[in-house]
BALOBA-1460 file (C-alpha; in Angstrom, 3 decimals):
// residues 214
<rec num="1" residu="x" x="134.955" y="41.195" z="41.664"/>
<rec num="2" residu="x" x="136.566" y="41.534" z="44.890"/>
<rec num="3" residu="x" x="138.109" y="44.915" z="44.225"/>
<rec num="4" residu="x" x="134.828" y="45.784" z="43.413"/>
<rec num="5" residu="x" x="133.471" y="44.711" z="46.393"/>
<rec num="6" residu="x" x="135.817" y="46.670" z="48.757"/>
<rec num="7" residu="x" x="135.424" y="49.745" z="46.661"/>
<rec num="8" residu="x" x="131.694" y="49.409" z="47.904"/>
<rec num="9" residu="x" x="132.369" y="48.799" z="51.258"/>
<rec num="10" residu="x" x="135.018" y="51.731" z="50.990"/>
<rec num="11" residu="x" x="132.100" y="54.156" z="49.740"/>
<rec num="12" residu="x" x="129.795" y="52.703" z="51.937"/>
<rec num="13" residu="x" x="131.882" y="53.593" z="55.078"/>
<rec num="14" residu="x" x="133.025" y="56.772" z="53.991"/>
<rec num="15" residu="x" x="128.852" y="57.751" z="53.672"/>
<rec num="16" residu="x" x="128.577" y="56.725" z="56.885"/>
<rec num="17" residu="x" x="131.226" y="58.596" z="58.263"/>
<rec num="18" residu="x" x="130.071" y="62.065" z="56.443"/>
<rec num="19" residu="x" x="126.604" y="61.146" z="57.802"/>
<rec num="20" residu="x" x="127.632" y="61.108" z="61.167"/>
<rec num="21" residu="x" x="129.837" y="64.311" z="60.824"/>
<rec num="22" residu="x" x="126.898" y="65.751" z="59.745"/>
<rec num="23" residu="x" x="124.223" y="64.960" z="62.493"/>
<rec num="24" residu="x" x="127.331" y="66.173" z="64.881"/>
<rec num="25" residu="x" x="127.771" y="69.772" z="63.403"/>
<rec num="26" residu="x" x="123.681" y="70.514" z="63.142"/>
<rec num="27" residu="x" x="123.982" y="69.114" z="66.746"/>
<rec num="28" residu="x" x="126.740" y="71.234" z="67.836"/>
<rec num="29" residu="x" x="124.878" y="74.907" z="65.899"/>
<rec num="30" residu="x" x="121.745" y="73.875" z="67.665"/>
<rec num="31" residu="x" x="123.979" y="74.001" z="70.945"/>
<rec num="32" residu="x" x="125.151" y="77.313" z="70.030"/>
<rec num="33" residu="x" x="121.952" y="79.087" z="68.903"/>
<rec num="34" residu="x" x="120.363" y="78.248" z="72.422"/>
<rec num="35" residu="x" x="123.299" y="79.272" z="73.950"/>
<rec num="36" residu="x" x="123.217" y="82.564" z="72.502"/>
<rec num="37" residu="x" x="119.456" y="83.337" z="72.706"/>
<rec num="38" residu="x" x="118.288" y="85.410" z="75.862"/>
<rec num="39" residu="x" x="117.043" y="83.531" z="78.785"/>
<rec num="40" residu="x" x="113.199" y="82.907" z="79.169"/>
<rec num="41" residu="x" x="111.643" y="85.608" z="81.170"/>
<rec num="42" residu="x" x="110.093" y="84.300" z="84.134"/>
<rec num="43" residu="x" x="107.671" y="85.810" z="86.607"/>
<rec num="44" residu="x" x="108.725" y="85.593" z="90.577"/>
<rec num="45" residu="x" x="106.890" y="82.964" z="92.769"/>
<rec num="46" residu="x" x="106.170" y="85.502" z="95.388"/>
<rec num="47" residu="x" x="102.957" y="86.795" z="94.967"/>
<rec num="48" residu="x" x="103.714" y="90.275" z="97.563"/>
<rec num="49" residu="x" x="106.744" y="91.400" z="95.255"/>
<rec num="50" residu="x" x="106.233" y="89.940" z="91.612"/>
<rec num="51" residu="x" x="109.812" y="90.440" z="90.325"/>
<rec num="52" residu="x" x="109.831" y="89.808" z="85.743"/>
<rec num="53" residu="x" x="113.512" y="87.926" z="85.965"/>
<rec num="54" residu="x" x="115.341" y="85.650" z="84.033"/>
<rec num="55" residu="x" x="115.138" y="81.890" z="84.157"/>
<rec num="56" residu="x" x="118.292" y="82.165" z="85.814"/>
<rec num="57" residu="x" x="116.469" y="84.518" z="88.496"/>
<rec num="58" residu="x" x="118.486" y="87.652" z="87.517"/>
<rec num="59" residu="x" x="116.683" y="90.741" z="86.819"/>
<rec num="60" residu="x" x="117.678" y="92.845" z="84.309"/>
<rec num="61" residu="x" x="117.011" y="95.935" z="86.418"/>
<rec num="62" residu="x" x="120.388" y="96.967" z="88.361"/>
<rec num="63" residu="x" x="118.285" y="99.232" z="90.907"/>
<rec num="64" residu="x" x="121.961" y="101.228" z="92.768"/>
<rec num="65" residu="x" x="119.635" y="104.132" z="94.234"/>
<rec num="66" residu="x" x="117.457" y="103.763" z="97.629"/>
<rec num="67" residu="x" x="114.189" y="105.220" z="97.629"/>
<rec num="68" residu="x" x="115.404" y="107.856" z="99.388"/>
<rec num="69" residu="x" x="117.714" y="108.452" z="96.774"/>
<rec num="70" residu="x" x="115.050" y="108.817" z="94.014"/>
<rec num="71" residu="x" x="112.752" y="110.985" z="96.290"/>
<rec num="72" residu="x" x="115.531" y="113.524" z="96.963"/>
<rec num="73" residu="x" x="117.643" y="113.978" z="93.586"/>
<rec num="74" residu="x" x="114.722" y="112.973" z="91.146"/>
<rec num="75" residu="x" x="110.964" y="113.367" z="92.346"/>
<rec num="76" residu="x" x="111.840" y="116.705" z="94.927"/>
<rec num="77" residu="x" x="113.329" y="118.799" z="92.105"/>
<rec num="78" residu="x" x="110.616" y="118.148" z="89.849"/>
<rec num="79" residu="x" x="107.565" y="118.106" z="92.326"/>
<rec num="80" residu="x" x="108.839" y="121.279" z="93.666"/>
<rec num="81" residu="x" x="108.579" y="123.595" z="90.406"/>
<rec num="82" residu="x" x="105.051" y="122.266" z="89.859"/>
<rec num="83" residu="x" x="103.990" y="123.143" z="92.890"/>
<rec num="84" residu="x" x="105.578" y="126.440" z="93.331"/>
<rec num="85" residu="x" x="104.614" y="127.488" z="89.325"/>
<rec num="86" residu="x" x="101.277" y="129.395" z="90.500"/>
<rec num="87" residu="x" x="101.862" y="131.202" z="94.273"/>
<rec num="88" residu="x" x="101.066" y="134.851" z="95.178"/>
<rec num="89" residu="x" x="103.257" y="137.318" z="97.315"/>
<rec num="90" residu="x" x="102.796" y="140.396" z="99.180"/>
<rec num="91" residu="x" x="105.310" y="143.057" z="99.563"/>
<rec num="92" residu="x" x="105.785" y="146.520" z="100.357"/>
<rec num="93" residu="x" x="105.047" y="147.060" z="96.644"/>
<rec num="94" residu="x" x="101.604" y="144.789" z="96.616"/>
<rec num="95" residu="x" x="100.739" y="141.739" z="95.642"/>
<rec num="96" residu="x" x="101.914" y="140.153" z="92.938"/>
<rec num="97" residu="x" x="100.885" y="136.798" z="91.087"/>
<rec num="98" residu="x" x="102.964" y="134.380" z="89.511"/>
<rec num="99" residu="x" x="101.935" y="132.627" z="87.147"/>
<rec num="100" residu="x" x="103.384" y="130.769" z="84.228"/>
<rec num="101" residu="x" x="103.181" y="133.057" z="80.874"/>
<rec num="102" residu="x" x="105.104" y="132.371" z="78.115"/>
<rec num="103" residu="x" x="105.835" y="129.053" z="76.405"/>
<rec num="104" residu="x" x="108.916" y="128.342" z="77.141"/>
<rec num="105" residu="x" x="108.097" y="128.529" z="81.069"/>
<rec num="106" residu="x" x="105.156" y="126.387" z="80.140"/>
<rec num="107" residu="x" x="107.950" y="123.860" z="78.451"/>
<rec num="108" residu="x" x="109.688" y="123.989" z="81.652"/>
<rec num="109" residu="x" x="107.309" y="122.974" z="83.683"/>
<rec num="110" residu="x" x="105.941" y="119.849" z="81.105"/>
<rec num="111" residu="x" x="109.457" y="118.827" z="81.957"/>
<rec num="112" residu="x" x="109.163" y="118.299" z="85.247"/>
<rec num="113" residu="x" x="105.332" y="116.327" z="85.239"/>
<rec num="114" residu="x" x="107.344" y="114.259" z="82.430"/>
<rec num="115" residu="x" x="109.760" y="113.319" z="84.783"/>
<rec num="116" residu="x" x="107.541" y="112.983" z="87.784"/>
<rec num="117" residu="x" x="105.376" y="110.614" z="86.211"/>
<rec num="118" residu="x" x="108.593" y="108.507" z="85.076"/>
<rec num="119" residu="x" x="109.615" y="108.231" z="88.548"/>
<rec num="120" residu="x" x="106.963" y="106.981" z="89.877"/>
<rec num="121" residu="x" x="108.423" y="103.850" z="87.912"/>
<rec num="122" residu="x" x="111.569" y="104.061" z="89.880"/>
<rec num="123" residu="x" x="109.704" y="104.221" z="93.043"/>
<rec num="124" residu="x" x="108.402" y="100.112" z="92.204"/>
<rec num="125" residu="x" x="111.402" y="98.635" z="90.568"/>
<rec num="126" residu="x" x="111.556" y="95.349" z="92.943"/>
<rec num="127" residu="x" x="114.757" y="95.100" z="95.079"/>
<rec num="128" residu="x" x="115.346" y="98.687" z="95.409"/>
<rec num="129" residu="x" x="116.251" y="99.482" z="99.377"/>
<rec num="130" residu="x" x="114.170" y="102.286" z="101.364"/>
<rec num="131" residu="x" x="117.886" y="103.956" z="102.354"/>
<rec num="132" residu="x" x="121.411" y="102.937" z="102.644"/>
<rec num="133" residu="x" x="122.545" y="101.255" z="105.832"/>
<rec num="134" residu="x" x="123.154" y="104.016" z="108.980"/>
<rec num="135" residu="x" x="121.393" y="106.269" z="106.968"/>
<rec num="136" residu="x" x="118.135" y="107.907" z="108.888"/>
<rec num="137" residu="x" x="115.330" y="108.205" z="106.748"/>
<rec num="138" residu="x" x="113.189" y="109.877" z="109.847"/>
<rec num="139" residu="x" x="113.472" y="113.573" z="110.667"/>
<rec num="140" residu="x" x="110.445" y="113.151" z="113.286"/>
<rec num="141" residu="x" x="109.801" y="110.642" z="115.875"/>
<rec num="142" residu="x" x="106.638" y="109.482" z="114.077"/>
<rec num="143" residu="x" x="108.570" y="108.534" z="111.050"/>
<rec num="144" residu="x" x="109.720" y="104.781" z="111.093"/>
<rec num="145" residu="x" x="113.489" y="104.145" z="110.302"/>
<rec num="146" residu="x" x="114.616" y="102.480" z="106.790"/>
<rec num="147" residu="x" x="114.162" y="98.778" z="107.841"/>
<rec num="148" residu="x" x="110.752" y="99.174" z="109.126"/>
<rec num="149" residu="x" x="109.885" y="100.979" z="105.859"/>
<rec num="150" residu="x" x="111.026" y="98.540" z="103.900"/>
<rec num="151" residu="x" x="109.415" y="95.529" z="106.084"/>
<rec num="152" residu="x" x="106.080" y="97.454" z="105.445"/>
<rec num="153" residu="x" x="106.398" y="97.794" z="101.755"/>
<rec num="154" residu="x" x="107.556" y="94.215" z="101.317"/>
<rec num="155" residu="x" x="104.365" y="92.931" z="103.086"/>
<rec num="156" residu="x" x="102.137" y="95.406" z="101.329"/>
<rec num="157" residu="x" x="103.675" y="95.727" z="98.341"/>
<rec num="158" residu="x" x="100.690" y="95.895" z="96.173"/>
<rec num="159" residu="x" x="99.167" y="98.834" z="97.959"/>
<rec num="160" residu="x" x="102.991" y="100.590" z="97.483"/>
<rec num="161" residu="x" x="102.540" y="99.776" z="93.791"/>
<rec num="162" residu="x" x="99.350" y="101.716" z="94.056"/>
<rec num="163" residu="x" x="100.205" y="103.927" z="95.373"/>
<rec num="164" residu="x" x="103.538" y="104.929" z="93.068"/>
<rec num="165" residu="x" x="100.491" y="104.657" z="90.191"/>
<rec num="166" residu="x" x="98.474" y="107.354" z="92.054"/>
<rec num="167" residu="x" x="101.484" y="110.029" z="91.339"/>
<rec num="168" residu="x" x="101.997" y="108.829" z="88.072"/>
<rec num="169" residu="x" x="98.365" y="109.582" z="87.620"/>
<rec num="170" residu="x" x="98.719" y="113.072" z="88.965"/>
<rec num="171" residu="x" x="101.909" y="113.750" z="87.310"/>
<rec num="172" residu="x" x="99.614" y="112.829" z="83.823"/>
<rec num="173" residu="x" x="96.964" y="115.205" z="84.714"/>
<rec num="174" residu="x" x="99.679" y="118.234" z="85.605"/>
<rec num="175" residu="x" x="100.833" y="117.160" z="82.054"/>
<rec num="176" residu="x" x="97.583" y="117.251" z="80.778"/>
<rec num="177" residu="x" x="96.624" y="121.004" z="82.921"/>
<rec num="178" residu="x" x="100.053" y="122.318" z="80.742"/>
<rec num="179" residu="x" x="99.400" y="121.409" z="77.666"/>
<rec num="180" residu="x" x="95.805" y="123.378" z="78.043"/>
<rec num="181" residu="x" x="97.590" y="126.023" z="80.269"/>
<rec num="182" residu="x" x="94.957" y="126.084" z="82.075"/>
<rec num="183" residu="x" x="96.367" y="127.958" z="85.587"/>
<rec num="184" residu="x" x="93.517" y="126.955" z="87.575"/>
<rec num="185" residu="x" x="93.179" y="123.250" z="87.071"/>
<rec num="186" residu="x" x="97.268" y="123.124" z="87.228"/>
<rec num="187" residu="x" x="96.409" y="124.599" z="90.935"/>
<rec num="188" residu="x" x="94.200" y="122.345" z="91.435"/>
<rec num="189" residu="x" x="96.271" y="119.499" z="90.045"/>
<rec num="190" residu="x" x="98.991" y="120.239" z="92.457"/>
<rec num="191" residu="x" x="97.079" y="119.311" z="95.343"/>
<rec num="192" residu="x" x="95.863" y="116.159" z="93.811"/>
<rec num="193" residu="x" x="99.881" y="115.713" z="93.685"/>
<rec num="194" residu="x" x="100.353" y="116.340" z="97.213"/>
<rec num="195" residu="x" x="97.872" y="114.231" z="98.314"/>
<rec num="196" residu="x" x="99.013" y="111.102" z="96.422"/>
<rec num="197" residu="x" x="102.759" y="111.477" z="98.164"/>
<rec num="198" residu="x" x="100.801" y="112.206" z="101.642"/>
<rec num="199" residu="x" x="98.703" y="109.433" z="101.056"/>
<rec num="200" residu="x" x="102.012" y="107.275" z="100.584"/>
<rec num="201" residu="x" x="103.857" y="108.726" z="103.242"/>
<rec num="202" residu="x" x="101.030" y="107.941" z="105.770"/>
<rec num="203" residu="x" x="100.976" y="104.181" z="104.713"/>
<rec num="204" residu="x" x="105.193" y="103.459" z="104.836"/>
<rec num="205" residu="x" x="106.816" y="106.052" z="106.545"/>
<rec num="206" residu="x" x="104.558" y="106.995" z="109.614"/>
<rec num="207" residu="x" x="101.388" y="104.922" z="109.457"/>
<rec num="208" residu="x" x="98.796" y="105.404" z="111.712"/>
<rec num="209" residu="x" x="100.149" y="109.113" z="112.891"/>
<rec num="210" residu="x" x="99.680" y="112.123" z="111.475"/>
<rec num="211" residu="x" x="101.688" y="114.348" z="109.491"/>
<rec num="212" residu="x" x="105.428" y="115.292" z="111.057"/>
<rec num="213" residu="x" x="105.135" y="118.431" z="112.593"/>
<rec num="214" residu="x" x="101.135" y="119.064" z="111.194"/>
């Protein structure tokens, strides 16, 4: 009777034991699953810069380039071609029109309003500087140096958000101009082009002046 007794008690405790095991290894995978999912994404505090982050308050954008970075290896070399697609010259021979003709030039230049419109996105990615430290971002004494640009577009940064859409919205209509090839309303677009960047240039980099050297 007694032998039976302990083998009870025996079984008994060795239950126990594997119950406990097991309530300590779900424990432990739980651990591990949250400590492998991504982080919760978050939305800043600051209602003049929203910022998507992590609950850790890291973005996930890694934003290396300065606005003046962008403007001068990614939106000038793409602006440029748009604009300068439909001119006219006069020579010694006469006038002549260009005009894009054939569809690869028309490829070309869908290229270009595809990449515009894309960076207007880099324009609003938050933390991105105006221009690197020492480096003058004014060619004209009406134009405000990096630090004021940046203090502006921190306190209005809304408005510099709408502004980055307004090109994005001009880039879509040159897109939409080339896939009609329709010359005249690509003309046409291009100054709705210029007048977004001018519009944005007025605002940050020399409000209340008028254009550098107009």
């Amino acid at each position: 009777m007694k032998n039976m007794q302990r083998k009870l008690g025996l079984i008994a405790t060795l239950a126990l034991l594997m119950s406990v095991s097991a309530c300590k290894e779900q424990a432990e995978a739980g651990a591990a699953d949250n400590s492998s999912a991504p982080d919760k994404i978050t939305t800043s505090t600051n209602p003049g810069n929203p910022v998507a982050s992590t609950a850790s308050g890291i973005s996930d954008f890694r934003p290396d380039a300065t606005l003046q970075d962008i403007m001068l290896a990614v939106i000038d070399p793409n602006i440029d071609p748009i604009w300068n697609a439909i001119s006219t010259e006069t020579s010694a021979e006469g006038v002549t029109e260009l005009r894009p003709q054939t569809d690869d030039e028309w490829l070309v230049l869908r290229n270009h309003a595809i990449a515009l419109r894309e960076a207007a996105n880099l324009l609003i990615i938050p933390g991105r500087k105006v221009a690197h430290p020492n480096i003058s971002t004014s060619s004209h004494r009406s134009e405000l140096e990096g630090h004021a640009i940046e203090e502006l577009i921190q306190a209005q940064w809304p408005a510099f958000v709408q502004r980055a859409h307004a090109l994005q919205d001009a880039a879509g209509l040159a897109i939409e101009a080339i896939d009609a090839k329709d010359v005249d309303r690509l003309e046409e677009v291009g100054g709705i082009i210029e007048h977004s960047c001018e519009g944005c240039h007025s605002q940050f980099w020399y409000p209340g002046d008028k254009v550098p050297g107009g």
